[in-house]
Every structure is written in structure tokens, then in C-alpha cells.
KOLZA-53832 format. One record per residue (C-alpha): x, y, z; residue number from 1; residue in one letter. Coordinates in Angstrom, 1 decimal. Each point is the difference from the previous one (the first is absolute). Example, Ala and Ser with C-alpha at 12.3 -4.5 7.8 and 13.67 -1.06 7.14 Angstrom:
2
+--------+--------+--------+-----+----+
!     xx !     yy !     zz !   i ! aa !
+--------+--------+--------+-----+----+
!   12.3 !   -4.5 !    7.8 !   1 !  a !
!    1.4 !    3.4 !   -0.7 !   2 !  s !
+--------+--------+--------+-----+----+
This chain:
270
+--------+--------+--------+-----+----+
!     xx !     yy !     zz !   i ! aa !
+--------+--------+--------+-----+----+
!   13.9 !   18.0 !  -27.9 !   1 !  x !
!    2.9 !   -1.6 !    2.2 !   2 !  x !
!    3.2 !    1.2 !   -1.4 !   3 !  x !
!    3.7 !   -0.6 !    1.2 !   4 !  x !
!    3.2 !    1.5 !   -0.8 !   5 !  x !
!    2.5 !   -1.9 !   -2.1 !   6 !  x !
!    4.0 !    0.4 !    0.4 !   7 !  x !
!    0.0 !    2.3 !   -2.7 !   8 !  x !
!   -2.7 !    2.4 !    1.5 !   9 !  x !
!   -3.0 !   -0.6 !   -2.0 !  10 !  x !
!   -3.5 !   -0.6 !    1.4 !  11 !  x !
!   -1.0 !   -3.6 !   -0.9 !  12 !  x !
!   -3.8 !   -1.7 !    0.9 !  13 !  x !
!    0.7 !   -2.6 !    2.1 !  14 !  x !
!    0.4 !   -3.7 !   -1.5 !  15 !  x !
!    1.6 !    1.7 !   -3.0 !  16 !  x !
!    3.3 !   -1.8 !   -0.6 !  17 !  x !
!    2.3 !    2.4 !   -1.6 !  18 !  x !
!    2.4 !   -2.7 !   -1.0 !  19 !  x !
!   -2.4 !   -1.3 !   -2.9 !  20 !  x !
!    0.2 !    2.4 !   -2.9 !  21 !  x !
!   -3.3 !    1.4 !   -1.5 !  22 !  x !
!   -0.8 !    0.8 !   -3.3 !  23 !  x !
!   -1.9 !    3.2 !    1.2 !  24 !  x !
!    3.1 !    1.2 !    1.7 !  25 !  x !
!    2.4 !   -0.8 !   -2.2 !  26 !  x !
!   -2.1 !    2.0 !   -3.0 !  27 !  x !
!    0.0 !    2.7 !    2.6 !  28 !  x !
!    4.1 !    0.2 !    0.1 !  29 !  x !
!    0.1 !   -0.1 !   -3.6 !  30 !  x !
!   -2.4 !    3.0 !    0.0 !  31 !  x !
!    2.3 !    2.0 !    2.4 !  32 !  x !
!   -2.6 !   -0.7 !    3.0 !  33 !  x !
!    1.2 !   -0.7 !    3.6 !  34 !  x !
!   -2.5 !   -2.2 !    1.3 !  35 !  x !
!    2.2 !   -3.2 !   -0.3 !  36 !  x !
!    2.6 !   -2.5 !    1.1 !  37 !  x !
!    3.8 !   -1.1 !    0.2 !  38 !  x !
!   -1.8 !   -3.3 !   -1.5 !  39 !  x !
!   -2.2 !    2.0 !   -2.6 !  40 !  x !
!    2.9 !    2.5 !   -1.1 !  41 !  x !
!    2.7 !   -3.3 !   -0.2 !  42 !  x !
!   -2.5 !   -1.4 !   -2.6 !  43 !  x !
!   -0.5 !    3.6 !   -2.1 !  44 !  x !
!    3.6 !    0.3 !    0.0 !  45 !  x !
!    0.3 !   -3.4 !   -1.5 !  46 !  x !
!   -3.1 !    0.8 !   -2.4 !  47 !  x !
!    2.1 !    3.0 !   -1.4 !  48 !  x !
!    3.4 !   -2.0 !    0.1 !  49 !  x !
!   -1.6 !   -2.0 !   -2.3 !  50 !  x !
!   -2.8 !    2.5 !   -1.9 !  51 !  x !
!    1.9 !    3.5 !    0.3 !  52 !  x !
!   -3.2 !    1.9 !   -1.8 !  53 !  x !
!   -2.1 !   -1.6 !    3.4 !  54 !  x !
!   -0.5 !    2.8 !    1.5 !  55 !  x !
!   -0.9 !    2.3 !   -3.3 !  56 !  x !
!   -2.8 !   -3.4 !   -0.3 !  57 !  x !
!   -1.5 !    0.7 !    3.2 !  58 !  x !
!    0.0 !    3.3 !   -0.7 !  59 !  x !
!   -1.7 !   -0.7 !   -3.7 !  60 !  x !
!   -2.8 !   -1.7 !    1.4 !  61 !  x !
!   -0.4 !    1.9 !    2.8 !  62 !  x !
!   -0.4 !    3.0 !   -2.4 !  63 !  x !
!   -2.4 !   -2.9 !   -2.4 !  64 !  x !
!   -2.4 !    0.4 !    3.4 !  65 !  x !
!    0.1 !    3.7 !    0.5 !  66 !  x !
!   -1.3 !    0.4 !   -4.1 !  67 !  x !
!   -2.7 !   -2.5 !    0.6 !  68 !  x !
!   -1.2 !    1.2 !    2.9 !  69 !  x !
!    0.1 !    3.5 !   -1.5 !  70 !  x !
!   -2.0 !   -1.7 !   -3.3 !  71 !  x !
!   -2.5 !   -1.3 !    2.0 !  72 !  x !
!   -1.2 !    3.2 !    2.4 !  73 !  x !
!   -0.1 !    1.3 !   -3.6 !  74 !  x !
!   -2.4 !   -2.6 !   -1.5 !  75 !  x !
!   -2.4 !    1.4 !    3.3 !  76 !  x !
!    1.6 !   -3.1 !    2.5 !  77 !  x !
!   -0.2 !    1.2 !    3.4 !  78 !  x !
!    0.8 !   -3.4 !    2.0 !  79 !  x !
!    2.6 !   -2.6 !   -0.1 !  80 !  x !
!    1.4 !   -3.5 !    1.3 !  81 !  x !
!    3.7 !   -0.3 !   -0.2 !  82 !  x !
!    0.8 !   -3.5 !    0.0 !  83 !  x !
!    3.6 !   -0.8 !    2.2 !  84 !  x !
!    0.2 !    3.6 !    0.4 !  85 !  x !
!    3.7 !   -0.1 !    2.0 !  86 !  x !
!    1.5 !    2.1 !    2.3 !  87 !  x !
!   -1.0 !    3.9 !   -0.4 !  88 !  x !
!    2.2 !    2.2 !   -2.1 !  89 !  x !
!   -0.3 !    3.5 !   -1.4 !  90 !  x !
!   -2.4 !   -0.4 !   -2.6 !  91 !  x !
!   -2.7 !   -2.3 !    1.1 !  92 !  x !
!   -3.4 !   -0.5 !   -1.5 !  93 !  x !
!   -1.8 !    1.8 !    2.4 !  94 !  x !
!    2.8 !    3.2 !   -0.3 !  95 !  x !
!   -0.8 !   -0.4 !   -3.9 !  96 !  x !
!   -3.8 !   -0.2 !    0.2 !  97 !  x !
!   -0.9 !    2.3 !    2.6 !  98 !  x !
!    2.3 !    2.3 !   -1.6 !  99 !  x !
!   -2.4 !    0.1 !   -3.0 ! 100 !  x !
!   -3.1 !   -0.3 !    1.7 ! 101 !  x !
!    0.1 !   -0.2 !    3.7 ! 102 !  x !
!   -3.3 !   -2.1 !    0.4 ! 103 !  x !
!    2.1 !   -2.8 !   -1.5 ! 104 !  x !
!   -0.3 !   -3.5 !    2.4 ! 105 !  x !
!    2.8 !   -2.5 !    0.0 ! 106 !  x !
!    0.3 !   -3.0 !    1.5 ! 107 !  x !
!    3.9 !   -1.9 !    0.1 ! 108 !  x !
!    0.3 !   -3.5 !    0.9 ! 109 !  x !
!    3.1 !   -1.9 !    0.8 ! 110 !  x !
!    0.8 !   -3.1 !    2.2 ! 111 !  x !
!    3.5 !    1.9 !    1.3 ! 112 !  x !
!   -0.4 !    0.9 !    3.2 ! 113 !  x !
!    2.4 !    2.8 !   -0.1 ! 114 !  x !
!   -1.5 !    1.3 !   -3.3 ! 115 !  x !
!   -3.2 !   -0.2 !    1.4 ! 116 !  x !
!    1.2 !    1.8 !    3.6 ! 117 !  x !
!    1.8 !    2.6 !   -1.9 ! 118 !  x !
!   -3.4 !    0.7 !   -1.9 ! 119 !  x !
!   -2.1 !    0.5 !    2.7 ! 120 !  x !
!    2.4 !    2.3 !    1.5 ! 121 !  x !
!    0.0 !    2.4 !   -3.3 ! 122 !  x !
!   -4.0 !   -0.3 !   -0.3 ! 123 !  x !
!   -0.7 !    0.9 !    3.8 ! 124 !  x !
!   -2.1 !    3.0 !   -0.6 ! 125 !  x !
!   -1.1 !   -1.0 !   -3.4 ! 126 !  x !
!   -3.5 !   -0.7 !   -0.3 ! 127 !  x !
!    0.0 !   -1.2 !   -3.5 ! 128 !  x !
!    2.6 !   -2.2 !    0.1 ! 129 !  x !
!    1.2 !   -3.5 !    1.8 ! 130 !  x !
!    1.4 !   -3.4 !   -0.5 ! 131 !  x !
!   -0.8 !   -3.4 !    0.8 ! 132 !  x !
!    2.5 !   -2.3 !    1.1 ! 133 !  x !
!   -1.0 !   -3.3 !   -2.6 ! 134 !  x !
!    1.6 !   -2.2 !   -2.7 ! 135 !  x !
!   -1.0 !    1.1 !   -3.3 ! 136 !  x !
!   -0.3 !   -3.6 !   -0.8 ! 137 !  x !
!   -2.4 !   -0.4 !    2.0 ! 138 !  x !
!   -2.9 !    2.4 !   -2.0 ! 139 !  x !
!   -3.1 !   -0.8 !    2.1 ! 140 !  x !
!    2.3 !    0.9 !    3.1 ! 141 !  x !
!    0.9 !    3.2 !   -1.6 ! 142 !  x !
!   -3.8 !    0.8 !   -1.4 ! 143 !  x !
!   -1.6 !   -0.6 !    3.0 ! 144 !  x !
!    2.0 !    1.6 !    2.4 ! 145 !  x !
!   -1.7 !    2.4 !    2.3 ! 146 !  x !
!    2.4 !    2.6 !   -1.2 ! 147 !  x !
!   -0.5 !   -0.3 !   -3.5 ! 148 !  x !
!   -3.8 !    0.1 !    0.2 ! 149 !  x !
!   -0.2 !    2.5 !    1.8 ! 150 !  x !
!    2.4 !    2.2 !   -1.8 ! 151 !  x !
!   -1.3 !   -1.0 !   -3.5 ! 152 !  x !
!   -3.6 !    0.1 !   -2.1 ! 153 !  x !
!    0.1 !   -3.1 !   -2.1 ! 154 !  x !
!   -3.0 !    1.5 !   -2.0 ! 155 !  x !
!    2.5 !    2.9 !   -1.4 ! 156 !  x !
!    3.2 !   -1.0 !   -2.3 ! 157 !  x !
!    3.4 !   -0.5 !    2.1 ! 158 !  x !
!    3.5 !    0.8 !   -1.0 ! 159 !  x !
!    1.7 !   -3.8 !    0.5 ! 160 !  x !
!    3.7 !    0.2 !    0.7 ! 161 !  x !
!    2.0 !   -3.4 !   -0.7 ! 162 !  x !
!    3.5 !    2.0 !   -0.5 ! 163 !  x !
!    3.3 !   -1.8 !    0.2 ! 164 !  x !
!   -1.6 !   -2.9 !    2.5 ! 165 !  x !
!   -0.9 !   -2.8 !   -2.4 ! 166 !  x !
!    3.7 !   -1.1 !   -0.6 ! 167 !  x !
!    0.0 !   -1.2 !    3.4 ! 168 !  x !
!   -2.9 !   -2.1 !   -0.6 ! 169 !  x !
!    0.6 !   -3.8 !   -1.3 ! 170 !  x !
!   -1.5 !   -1.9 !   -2.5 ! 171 !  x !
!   -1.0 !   -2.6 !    2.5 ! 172 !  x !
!   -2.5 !    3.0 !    1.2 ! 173 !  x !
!   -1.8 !    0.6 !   -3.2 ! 174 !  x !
!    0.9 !    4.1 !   -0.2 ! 175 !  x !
!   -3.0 !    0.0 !   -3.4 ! 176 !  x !
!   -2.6 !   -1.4 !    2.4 ! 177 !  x !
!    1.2 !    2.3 !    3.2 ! 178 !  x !
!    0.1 !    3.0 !   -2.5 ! 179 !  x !
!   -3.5 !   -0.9 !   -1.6 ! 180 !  x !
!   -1.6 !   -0.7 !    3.1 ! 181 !  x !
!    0.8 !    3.8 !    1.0 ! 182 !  x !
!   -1.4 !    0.8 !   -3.7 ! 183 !  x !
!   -3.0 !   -1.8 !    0.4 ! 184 !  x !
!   -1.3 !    2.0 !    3.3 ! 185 !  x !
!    0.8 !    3.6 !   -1.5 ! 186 !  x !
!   -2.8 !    1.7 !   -1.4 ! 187 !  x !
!   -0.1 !    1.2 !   -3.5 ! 188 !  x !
!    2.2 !    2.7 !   -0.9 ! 189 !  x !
!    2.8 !   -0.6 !    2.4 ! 190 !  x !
!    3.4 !    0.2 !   -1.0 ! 191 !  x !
!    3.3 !   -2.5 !    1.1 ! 192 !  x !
!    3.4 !    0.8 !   -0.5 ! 193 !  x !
!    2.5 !   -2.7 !    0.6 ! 194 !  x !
!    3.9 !   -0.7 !   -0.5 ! 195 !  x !
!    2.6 !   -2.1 !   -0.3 ! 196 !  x !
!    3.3 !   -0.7 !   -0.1 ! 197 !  x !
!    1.3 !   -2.2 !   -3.3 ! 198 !  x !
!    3.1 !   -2.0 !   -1.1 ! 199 !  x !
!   -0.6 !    0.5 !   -3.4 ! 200 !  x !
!    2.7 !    3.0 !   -0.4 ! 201 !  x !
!    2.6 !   -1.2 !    2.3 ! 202 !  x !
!   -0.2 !   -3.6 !    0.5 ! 203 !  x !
!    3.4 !   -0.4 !    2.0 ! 204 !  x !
!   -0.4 !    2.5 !    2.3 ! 205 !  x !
!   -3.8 !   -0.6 !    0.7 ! 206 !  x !
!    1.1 !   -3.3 !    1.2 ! 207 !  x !
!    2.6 !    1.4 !    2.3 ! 208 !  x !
!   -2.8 !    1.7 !    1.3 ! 209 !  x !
!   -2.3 !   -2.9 !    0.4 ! 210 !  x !
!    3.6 !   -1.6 !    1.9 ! 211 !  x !
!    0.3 !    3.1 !    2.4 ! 212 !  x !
!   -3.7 !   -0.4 !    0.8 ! 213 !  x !
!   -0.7 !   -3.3 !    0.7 ! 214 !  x !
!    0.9 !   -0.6 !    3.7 ! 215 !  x !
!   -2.0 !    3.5 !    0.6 ! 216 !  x !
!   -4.0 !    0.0 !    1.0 ! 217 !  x !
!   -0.8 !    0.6 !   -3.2 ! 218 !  x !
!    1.9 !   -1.9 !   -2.6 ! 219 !  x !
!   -0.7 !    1.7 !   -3.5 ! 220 !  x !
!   -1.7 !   -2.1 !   -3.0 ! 221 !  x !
!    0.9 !    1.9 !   -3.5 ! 222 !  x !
!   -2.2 !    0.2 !   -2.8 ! 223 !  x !
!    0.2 !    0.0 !   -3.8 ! 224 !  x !
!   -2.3 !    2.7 !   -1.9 ! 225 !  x !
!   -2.8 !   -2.4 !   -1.1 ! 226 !  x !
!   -0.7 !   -1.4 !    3.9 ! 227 !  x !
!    0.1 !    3.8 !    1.2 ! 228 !  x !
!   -2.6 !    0.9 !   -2.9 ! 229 !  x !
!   -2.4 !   -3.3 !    0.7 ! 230 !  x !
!   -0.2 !    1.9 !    3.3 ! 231 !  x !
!   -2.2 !    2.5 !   -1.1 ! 232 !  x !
!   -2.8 !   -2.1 !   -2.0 ! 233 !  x !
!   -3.2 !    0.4 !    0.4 ! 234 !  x !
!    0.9 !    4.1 !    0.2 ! 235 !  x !
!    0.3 !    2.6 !   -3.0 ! 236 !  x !
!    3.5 !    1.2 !   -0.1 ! 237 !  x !
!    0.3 !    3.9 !    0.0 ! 238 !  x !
!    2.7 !    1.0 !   -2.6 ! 239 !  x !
!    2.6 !   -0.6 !   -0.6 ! 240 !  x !
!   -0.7 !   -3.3 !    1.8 ! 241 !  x !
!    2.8 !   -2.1 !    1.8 ! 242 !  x !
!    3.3 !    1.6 !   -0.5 ! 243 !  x !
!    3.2 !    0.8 !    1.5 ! 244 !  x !
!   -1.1 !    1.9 !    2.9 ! 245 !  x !
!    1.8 !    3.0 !   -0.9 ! 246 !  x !
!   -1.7 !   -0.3 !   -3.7 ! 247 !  x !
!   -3.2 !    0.1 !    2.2 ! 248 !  x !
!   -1.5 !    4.0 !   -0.4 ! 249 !  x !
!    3.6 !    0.8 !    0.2 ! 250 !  x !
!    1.7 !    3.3 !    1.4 ! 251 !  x !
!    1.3 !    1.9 !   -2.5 ! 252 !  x !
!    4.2 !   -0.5 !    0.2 ! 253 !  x !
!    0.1 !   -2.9 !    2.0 ! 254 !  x !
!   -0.9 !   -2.8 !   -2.6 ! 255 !  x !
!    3.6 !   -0.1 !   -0.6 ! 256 !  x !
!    1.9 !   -0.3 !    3.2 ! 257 !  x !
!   -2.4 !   -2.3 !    1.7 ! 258 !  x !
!    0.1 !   -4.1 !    0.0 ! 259 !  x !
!   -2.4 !   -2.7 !   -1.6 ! 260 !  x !
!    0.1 !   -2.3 !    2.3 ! 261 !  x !
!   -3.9 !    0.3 !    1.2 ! 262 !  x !
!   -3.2 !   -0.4 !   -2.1 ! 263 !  x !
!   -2.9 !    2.0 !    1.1 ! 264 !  x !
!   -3.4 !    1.2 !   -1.5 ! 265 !  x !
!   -3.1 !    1.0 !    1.0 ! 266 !  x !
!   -3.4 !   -1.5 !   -0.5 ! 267 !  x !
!   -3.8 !    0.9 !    0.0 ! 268 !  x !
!   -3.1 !   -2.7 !    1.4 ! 269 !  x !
!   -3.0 !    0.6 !   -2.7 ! 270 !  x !
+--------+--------+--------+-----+----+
């Protein structure tokens, strides 16, 4: 891949525009990463300005993904697609999986191009892992990439990751149907995880959020507990269902210092 160097030093694929903030970079300054911009660390800083526990959110569902993954090599998953994956950080599905079992496959997707640079520059060398450059809203894009065909066995059950990506999907693009079409081509036995942020626990600041957002790639699309939960129909709910993610197979001693600003859960296909 083409890259360039941008006044600040950093490698960039070319036709990136480093001016327009990402979602996938931002969520990778409020994890501490270094793999962003001037643009994307204006807009964190904003995010916390307005949300100060922003960065212990990140961090909460970042820690929802590394429990479900963790849950699902346990159930006997040994593959997974990881639905607007982001830019790589310590603690990626791959570094959780093959971890556990090192036969695990894992497929990321994302449609930023620096995400998806910066991934194929960690799995170089990695046999059992890639990404594929799509839009998860586009499913049959995703499904029948090359990539993902070749990396997955459709006739065995898949670990589906939809964490912290569907509150930057509108309405006006049907997230049940793009989230059910996924359902409906995983074989019995698979499991999904997904999360989402909420504005049921701090309305005013959620929406200073949304504000910060909105002239970004990504503009952010909050939902209450009921349209998270309709997300997982047509799947049996592993317990405790959908719940703060922290409430989610929690850590012991961190229930109480972490936020509830994301819904998560994790569900079985029959």
C-alpha cells in the first residue's frame, strides 16, 4: 500500500484526508492508542469535555469484547468476523483468541482506510488472521468477499462481533435488517456479541456527544434499551442477557467504578 508522511510524522495511505475525523481513530485516542489525528484527538478531547467518564467507556466496552471473545473460544468457537473492527490496539480479537487456542481464524472488516492499513500491518505474518476493507452495511459485500471465504467455514458456528459500531448506523439504514441479514447466513450454533452506546443514563451529555460528532465521518445515532434489545431477535440471549456492559460476566471489583453508558449482550443462533 501507498503511504505518505503527514506533518506530524505518521504514515498515512494515500487519499486519506487527515482533516476529516474518524470514528475509528478517535476511539483509538480515547483508548490511549497512537494511530490518530490532530482532527481525531480535537474531537476526543471535545467528547471528554463534554463526557469526562469517555475514556473509562471506551475502555468498558473494549473490556465487554475481550470477555466475549474469551466466552466464545470457551463455548469451542474457533473463528470470528469482527464487524467495523477499527484501528489495532493492544487487545485485539485475534491477540484474545489465538491466545486461548492458536488455530482461532479472524477476519476484521472496516471501510477506514487507515484502520484497515494499520491491520494489515499487525497481521503480516499471521496466517490466521486478515481484514477486508468493506462497509458493514453492505452484508453481501462483506460475506462474499474473497477474504472472508477463504478465511471462514460457513458450515461450522462463527463468533459475530457487532461491538460499539451500530451507533453510527442510522435509522434510514435499517440496523435490524443489516444485523439479521448477518444472522440469517451463520450456521447454527454461532454466537454474536454486539454493543452500544445509550442516552438513557445521561441524556445531556449523550447529546453533547452526538453535537461533537456530527461534522466527523461518522456521526453517532444513540439508542434507548428496547431498540438495542430488538437487535438481537431472532437469537437466544446468553444470561444475563442485555445489560450494562460492565454487568455483562463482570470482573470481579470493577462493577463499581465503571460507566453505564453502553448495552451489550451476547446471543446464540439455534
Amino acid at each position: 500500500m501507498r503511504c505518505r508522511v503527514s506533518v506530524q510524522g505518521e504514515r498515512v495511505p494515500e487519499g486519506v484526508d487527515v482533516r476529516l475525523p474518524s470514528a475509528a481513530r478517535v476511539y483509538d485516542w480515547l483508548l490511549g492508542g497512537s494511530h490518530n489525528f490532530d482532527a481525531d484527538r480535537a474531537v476526543g478531547e471535545k467528547v471528554v469535555a463534554v463526557l469526562p467518564s469517555g475514556r473509562r467507556v471506551a475502555a468498558s466496552n473494549r473490556s465487554f469484547l475481550r470477555r466475549a471473545v474469551r466466552y466464545m473460544v470457551e463455548q469451542g468457537i474457533t473463528q470470528f468476523l469482527d464487524l467495523g473492527s477499527g484501528i489495532p490496539t493492544v487487545g485485539n480479537v485475534h491477540e484474545i483468541a489465538q491466545d486461548m487456542d492458536p488455530g482461532c481464524k479472524v477476519v476484521y472488516v472496516d471501510y477506514d482506510k487507515v484502520a484497515v492499513a494499520h491491520s494489515r500491518l499487525i497481521l503480516d505474518g499471521n496466517p490466521n488472521a486478515t481484514v477486508v476493507e468493506a462497509d458493514l452495511c453492505r452484508p453481501e459485500d462483506v460475506l462474499n468477499s474473497a477474504a472472508t471465504q477463504e478465511m471462514l467455514d460457513f458450515d461450522r458456528p462463527i463468533g459475530l462481533l457487532m461491538v460499539a459500531v451500530f451507533h453510527f448506523i442510522p435509522d434510514s439504514l435499517r440496523p435490524a435488517e443489516i444485523v439479521a441479514r448477518y444472522r440469517e447466513t451463520l450456521p447454527s450454533g454461532s454466537l454474536v456479541a454486539l454493543s452500544h452506546l445509550t442516552a438513557d443514563h445521561a441524556p445531556e451529555a449523550m447529546a453533547a456527544v452526538t453535537e461533537a460528532m456530527k461534522n466527523s465521518r461518522d456521526p453517532m445515532y444513540f439508542r434507548p434499551y428496547a431498540e438495542v434489545a430488538a437487535l438481537f431477535d431472532g437469537l437466544d440471549l446468553v444470561e444475563p442477557g442485555v445489560v450494562s456492559a460492565p454487568l455483562w460476566h463482570a470482573e470481579p471489583g470493577l462493577r463499581d467504578v465503571e460507566p453505564d453508558d453502553v448495552y451489550a449482550g451476547v446471543g446464540r443462533k439455534a
